[in-house]
Structures are given as structure tokens and as C-alpha cells.
C-alpha positions as CSV (number, residue, x, y, z in Angstrom):
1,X,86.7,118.0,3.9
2,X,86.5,121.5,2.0
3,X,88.9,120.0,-0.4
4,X,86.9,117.0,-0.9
5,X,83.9,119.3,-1.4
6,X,85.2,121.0,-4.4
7,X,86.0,118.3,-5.9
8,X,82.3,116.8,-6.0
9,X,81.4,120.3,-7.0
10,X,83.8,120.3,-10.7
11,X,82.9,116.2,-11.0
12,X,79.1,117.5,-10.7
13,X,79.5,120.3,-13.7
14,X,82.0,117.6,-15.7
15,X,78.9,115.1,-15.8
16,X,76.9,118.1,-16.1
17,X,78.4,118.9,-19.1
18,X,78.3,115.7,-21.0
19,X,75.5,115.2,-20.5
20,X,74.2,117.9,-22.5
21,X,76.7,117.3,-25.3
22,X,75.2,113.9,-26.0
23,X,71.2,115.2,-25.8
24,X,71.7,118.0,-28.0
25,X,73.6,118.0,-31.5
26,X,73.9,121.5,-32.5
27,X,74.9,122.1,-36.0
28,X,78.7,122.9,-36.2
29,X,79.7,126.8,-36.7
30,X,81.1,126.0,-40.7
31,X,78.1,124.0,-41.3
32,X,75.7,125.9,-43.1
33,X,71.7,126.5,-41.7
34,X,68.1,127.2,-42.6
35,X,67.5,130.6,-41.4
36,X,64.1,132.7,-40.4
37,X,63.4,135.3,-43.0
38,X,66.8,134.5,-44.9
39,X,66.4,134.6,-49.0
40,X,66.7,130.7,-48.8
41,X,63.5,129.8,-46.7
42,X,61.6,132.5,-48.4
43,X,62.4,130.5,-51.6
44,X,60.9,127.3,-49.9
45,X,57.9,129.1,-48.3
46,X,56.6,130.4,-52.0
47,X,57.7,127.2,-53.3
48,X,55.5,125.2,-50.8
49,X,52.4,127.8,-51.3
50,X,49.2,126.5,-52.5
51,X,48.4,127.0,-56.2
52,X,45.1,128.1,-56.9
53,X,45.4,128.2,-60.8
54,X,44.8,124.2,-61.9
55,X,40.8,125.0,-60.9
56,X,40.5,128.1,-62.9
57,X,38.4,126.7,-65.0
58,X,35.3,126.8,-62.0
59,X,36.4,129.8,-60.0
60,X,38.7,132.1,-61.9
61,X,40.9,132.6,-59.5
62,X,44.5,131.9,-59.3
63,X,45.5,132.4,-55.4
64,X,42.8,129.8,-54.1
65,X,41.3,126.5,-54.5
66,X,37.9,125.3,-54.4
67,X,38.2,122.1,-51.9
68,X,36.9,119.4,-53.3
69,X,34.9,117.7,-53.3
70,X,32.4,120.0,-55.0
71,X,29.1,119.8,-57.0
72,X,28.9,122.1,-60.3
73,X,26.1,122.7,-62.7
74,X,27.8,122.7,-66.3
75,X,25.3,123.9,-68.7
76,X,22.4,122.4,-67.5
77,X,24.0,118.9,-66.2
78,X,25.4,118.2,-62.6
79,X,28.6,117.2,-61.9
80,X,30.6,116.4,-59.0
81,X,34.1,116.8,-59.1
82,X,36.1,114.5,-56.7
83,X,39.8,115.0,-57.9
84,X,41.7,117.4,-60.7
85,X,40.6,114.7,-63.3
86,X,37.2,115.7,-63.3
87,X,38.3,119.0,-65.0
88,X,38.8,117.7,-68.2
89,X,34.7,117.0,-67.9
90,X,33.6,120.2,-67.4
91,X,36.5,121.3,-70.3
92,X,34.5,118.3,-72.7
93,X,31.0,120.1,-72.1
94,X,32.0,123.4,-72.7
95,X,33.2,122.4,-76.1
96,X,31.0,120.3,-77.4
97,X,29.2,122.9,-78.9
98,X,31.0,126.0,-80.8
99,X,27.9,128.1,-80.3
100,X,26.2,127.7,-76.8
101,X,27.0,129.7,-74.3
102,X,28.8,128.2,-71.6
103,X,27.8,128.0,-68.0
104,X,28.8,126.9,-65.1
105,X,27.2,127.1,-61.6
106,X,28.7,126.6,-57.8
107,X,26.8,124.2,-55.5
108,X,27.3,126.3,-52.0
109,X,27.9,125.9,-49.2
110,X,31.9,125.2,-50.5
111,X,34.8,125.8,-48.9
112,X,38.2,127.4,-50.2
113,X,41.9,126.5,-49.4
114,X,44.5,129.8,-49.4
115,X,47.5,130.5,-50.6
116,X,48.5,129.6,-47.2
117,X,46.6,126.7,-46.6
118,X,43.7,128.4,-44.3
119,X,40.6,127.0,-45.3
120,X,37.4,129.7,-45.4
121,X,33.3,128.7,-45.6
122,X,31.9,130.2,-48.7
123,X,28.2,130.3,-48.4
124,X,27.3,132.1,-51.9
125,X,27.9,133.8,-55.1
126,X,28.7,137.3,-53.4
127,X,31.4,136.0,-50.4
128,X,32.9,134.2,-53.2
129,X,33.3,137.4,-55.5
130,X,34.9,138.9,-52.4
131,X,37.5,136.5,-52.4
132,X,38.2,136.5,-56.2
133,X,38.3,140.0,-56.6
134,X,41.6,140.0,-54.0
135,X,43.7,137.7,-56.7
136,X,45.8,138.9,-58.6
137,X,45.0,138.7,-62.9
138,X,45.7,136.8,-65.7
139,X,49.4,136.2,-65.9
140,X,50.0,138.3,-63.2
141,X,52.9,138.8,-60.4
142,X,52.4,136.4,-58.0
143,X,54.1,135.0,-54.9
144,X,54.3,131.1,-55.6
145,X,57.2,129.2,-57.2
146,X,54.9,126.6,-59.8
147,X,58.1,125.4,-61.9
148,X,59.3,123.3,-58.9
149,X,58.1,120.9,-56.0
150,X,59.7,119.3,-53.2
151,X,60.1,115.6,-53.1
152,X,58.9,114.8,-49.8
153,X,59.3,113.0,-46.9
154,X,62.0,115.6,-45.6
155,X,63.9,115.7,-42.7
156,X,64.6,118.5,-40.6
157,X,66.6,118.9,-37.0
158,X,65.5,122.2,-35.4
159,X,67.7,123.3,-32.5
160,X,66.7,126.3,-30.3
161,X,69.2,128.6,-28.7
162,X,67.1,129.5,-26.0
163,X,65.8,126.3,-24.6
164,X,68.2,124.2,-26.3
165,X,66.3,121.6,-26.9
166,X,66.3,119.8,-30.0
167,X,63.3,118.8,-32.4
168,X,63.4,116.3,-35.7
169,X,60.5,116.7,-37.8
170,X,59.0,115.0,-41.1
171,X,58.3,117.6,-43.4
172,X,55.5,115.2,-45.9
173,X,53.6,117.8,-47.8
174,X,53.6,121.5,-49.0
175,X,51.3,122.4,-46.4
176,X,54.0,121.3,-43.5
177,X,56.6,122.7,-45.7
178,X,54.7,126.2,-45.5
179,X,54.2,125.8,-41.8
180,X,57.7,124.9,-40.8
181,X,58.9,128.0,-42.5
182,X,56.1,130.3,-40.6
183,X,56.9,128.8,-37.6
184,X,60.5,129.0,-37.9
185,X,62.1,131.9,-35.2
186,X,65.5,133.6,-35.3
187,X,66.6,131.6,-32.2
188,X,66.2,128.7,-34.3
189,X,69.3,126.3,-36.2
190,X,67.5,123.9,-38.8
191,X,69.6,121.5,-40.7
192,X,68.1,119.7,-43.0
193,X,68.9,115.9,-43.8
194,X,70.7,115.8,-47.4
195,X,70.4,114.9,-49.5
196,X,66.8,115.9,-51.2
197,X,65.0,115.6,-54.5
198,X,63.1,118.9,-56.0
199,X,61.1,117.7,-59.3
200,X,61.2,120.5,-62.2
201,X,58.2,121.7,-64.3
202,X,59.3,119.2,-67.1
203,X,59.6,115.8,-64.6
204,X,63.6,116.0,-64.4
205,X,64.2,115.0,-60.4
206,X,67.4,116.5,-59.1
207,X,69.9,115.7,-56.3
208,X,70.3,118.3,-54.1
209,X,73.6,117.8,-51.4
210,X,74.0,121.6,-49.5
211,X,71.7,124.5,-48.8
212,X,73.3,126.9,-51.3
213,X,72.7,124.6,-54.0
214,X,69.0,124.4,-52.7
215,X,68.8,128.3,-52.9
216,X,71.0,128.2,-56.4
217,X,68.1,125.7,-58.0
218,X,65.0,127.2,-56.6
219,X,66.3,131.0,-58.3
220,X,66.8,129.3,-61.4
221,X,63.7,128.0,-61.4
222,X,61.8,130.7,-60.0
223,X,59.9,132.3,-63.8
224,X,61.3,128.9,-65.9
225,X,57.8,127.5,-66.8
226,X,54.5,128.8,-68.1
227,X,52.7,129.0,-64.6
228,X,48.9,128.7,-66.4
229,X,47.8,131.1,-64.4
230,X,45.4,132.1,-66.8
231,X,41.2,131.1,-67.6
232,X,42.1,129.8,-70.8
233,X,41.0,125.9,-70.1
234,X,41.9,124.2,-73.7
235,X,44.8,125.7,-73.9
236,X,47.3,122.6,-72.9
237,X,45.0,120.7,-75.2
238,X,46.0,119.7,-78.5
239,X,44.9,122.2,-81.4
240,X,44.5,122.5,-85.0
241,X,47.8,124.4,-85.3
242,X,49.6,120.8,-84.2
243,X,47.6,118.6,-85.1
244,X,46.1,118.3,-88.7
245,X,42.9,115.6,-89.7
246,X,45.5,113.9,-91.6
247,X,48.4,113.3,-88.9
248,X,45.4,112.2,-86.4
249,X,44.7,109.5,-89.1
250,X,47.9,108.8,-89.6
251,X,48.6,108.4,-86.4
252,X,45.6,106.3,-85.5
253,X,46.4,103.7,-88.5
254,X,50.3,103.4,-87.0
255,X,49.2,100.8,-84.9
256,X,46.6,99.2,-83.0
257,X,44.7,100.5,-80.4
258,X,43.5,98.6,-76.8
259,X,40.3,99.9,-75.3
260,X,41.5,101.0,-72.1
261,X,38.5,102.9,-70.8
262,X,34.7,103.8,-71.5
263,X,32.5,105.8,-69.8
264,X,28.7,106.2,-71.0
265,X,26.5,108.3,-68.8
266,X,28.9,108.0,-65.8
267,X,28.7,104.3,-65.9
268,X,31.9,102.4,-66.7
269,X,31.7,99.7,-69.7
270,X,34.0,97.0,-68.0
271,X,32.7,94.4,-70.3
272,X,34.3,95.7,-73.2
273,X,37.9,96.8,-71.8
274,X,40.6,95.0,-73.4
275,X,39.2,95.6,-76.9
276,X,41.5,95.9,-79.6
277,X,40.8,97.9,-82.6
278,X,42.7,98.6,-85.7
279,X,42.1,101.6,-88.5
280,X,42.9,101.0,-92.0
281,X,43.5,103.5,-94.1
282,X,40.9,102.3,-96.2
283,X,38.1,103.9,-93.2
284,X,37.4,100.7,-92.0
285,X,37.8,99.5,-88.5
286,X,38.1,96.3,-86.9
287,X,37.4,95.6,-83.0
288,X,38.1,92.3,-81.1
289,X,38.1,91.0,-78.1
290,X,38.7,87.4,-77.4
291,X,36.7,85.6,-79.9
292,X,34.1,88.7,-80.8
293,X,34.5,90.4,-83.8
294,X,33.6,93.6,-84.9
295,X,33.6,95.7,-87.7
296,X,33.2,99.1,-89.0
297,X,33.9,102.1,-90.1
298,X,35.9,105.7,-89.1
299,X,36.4,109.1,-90.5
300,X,38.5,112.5,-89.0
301,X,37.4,115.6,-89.6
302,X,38.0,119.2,-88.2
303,X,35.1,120.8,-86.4
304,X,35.5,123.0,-83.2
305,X,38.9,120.5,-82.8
306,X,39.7,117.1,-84.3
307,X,36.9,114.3,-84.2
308,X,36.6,111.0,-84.5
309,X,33.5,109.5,-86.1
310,X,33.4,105.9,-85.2
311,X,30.3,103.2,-86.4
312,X,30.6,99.7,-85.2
313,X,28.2,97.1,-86.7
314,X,27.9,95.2,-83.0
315,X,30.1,97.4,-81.1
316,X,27.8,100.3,-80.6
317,X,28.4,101.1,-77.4
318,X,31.6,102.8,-79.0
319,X,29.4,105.0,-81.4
320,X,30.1,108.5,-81.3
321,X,31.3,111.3,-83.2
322,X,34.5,111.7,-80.2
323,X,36.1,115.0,-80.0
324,X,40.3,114.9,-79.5
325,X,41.0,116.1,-75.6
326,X,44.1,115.2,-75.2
327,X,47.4,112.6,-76.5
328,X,49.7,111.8,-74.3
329,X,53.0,110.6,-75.3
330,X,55.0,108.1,-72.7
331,X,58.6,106.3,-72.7
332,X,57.5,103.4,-73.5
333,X,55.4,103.8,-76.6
334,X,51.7,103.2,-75.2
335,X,50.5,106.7,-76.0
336,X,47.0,107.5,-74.6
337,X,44.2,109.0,-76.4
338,X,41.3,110.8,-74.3
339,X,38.1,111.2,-76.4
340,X,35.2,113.4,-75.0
341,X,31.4,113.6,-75.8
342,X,30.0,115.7,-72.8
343,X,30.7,113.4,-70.0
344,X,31.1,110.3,-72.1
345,X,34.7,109.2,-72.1
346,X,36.4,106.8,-74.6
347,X,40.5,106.2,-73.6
348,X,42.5,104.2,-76.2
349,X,46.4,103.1,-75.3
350,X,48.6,102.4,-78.3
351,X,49.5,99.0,-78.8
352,X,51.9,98.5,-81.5
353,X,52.8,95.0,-80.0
């Protein structure tokens, strides 16, 4: 009987014992882990930090953002900003005019996102100034990595030492990024599911297979990019010193150009998208759409940044003198053209086909 005793006793700690080894999959001793406070998931915490610099041009301020959406008073006319686009509005009125001085007013109540994601109620001017005065300068020191991003969704298995349970999580934004790291403990073993993308300041996505090339890429990238963490607003816009009059023109005669976009007073002009307009290098412009003709006349000249004087005959919701905001350049040839007049908007797409 004693004998037969034991012998339930070791079958009940063999059972015991595999059991456990099929609930918990702790990371084998030569396979490298994420670690609390270890250089590696300090990299990923200041990578996965809030930026505060892309609204600097409404609260000068590089270690928060104003959360949107938000009302502003931009010399005089109200605007509410509803995503990151709506910059380049407030950026159009403030240059419209070489010789006004520029304003800009806060609707309050607002609130503000932190480096670390905490959100605060700003009531006015003053609590505001309280919080702006704590961030660092132009160009200054600061804690966030801006010259990568994680690719996300991620996966992570945590396994604990002390309750030895273990947890998979989905890691789908910087903010849960920040959080795991905060969150993670020295009795913790993360492994993270390879492989992972990180996306560099200039678009290139890379492969990333181990931890140590994780840490390797991140360094590298940490101080590789101009972080904008300045009030400057124009200054990713295109100037006089790369742009002449006569390269605008020639670019615009290069090829025809489809109306992609047109904004008057806030209110979209969806009748006449699709339009296709050519410049001669004669000054004379031709639009049509469908069957309707129109016909014109354009000119480029340099004041305060490159403008485009543009007179349709029938066309006239197109009128303007347009100021140059910016060109961008894609793959595939259909460059874009954003023109500003205050809030007016006019977007061409190149169209060489």
C-alpha cells in the first residue's frame, strides 16, 4: 500500500509537470529578450513618444500636441482644424500678405496630448503658457526618436517569472508601444514576433529579423533626419532659391494638367473636377472638360513666393492670382501642385498622358 502511494505521488508531479510545459512557452536561455530599462526598449520608448512639433505652427511647442479637433482665429477668419492637413491653411493665410502682421488665436477650452500620451484640459491663454514654457527650444535636445516609426500591428509574448503566466499582446499604435514599455517589469521576458518593419524618415521600410538588429537600426537612426522642431512653418515649402518663375512655367507647359481639387470659401467645386488644362508657352491656357471649352490666359511671377495668375473667359471660378504651397513629386509621374489664396485651394495633378 505505502508503495503504491508513492507511486501516485511522482505520477501526480509527472502530470504536474507537463502540464505547465505546454501552458507556458518561456523564451529559451540563447534566445535573446526585450528587457525593462535595457538600452534597447529605451530606444523603442523615445521612438514611440508623441511628437509635438508637426503643430508648431498654432502652439509653439515641440513636446505636445494641441488635440484636435480645434477652432483657431487666423487673422481675423475662423478656422477649424480637423486633421494635420488643415495646417497648410493657416500657413496660406499667414502669407498671403508680406506686410500684415500675422495672428493667430486659440478657441479654449482645448486639450493637449504629452510626450507621453496624458491628455491635460487647457482652459486659457495663461495654463497654456505654463505648459509651453516647460519645452524645450528651437532645435533643441530632446527625448523623441522622429527619423523612424514602427510599422504596426506588433506582436509581443510577455512571460512573467513570478506568476508565470504568459500574455500575447497587439502592440497597434505608438501610444501602446509607449505603454508596453512603461509597463514592462524586470520579472518580465518579452519576445517579440519577427520579423517587423520600422519606416525611415525618407519612406525606405526595412526588415527587421533579431533584437540586436532592432537596437543597431534605431541608433543609427537616432539624429539622421532634420526633426522640424522648429516655428519656422514655410520652411518645407518650395522657395525662390529652388524654384525660379521660369522653371514654374516650364514646368507647368511640360504637360497637361487635371483639376483634381477646388475649394472656394470652404465649399468644394465638384462640378468642375476632372478639368484638363493646358499652358502654352505663348500665356494662353486652354481648359476642358467633356465637351466645354475654355480659354484663357496665365502669367508667373515672383512676389512673397511663386504665383500663378490665372483668367479664364468661362471658367472663372478658377480666377485667382494662386500662390505656390507646395509640389509634390511621385513614382509614377502625376506630380501635385497645391495652390493657396487664404483658404481657397486649387490642386492640379500632372497628366502627361
Amino acid at each position: 500500500m505505502k508503495n503504491l502511494i508513492v507511486f501516485i505521488f511522482f505520477i501526480s508531479l509527472l502530470i504536474s509537470s507537463c502540464a505547465k510545459e505546454e501552458v507556458i512557452n518561456i523564451p529559451k536561455p540563447d534566445e535573446p529578450s526585450l528587457k525593462a530599462n535595457s538600452n534597447l526598449a529605451n530606444l523603442m520608448q523615445k521612438t514611440s513618444l508623441n511628437d509635438g512639433s508637426n503643430d508648431n505652427i498654432i502652439d509653439n511647442a515641440n513636446c505636445f500636441n494641441i488635440k484636435l479637433p480645434v477652432t483657431v482665429i487666423v487673422n481675423g477668419i475662423e478656422i477649424l482644424i480637423n486633421s494635420d492637413s488643415d495646417f497648410d491653411t493657416i500657413e496660406s493665410i499667414f502669407e498671403e500678405f508680406s506686410t500684415d502682421d500675422d495672428r493667430l488665436e486659440i478657441v479654449f477650452p482645448i486639450s493637449i496630448v504629452l510626450s507621453d500620451f496624458t491628455q491635460i484640459i487647457i482652459n486659457d491663454e495663461s495654463e497654456l503658457a505654463n505648459f509651453t514654457n516647460d519645452c524645450n527650444g528651437e532645435n533643441e535636445f530632446d527625448d523623441d526618436i522622429e527619423c523612424l516609426d514602427f510599422q504596426y500591428p506588433i506582436e509581443v509574448s510577455i512571460f512573467n517569472t513570478l506568476t508565470e503566466l504568459v500574455i500575447d499582446i497587439t502592440i497597434n499604435n505608438d501610444e501602446e508601444m509607449h505603454d508596453f514599455i512603461e509597463d514592462l517589469d524586470e520579472n518580465d521576458i518579452a519576445s517579440i514576433g519577427f520579423p517587423i518593419t520600422v519606416i525611415l524618415f525618407d519612406g525606405t521600410l526595412i526588415t527587421i529579423n533579431s533584437l540586436d538588429q532592432l537596437e543597431e537600426i534605431i541608433e543609427n537612426a537616432d539624429g539622421d533626419c532634420d526633426e522640424d522642431d522648429d516655428y519656422d512653418y514655410d520652411d518645407d515649402d518650395i522657395d525662390n532659391t529652388n524654384t525660379t518663375v521660369q522653371e514654374f512655367s516650364d514646368y507647368l507647359i511640360s504637360c497637361p494638367w487635371l483639376l483634381d481639387e477646388l475649394e472656394i470659401q470652404e465649399e468644394d467645386n465638384e462640378s468642375i473636377k476632372g478639368t484638363i488644362f493646358i499652358f502654352n508657352a505663348d500665356g494662353t491656357v486652354t481648359s476642358e472638360l467633356n465637351v466645354t471649352t475654355s480659354n484663357g490666359t496665365w502669367s508667373v511671377s515672383l512676389d512673397n513666393g511663386i504665383r500663378l495668375n490665372l483668367i479664364m473667359d468661362t471658367l472663372i471660378e478658377v480666377n485667382n492670382i494662386w500662390r505656390l504651397n507646395t509640389i509634390d513629386e511621385e513614382d509614377d509621374g502625376k506630380d501635385k501642385i497645391d495652390l493657396r489664396v487664404g483658404t481657397d485651394n486649387l490642386k492640379l495633378i500632372k497628366n502627361c498622358n
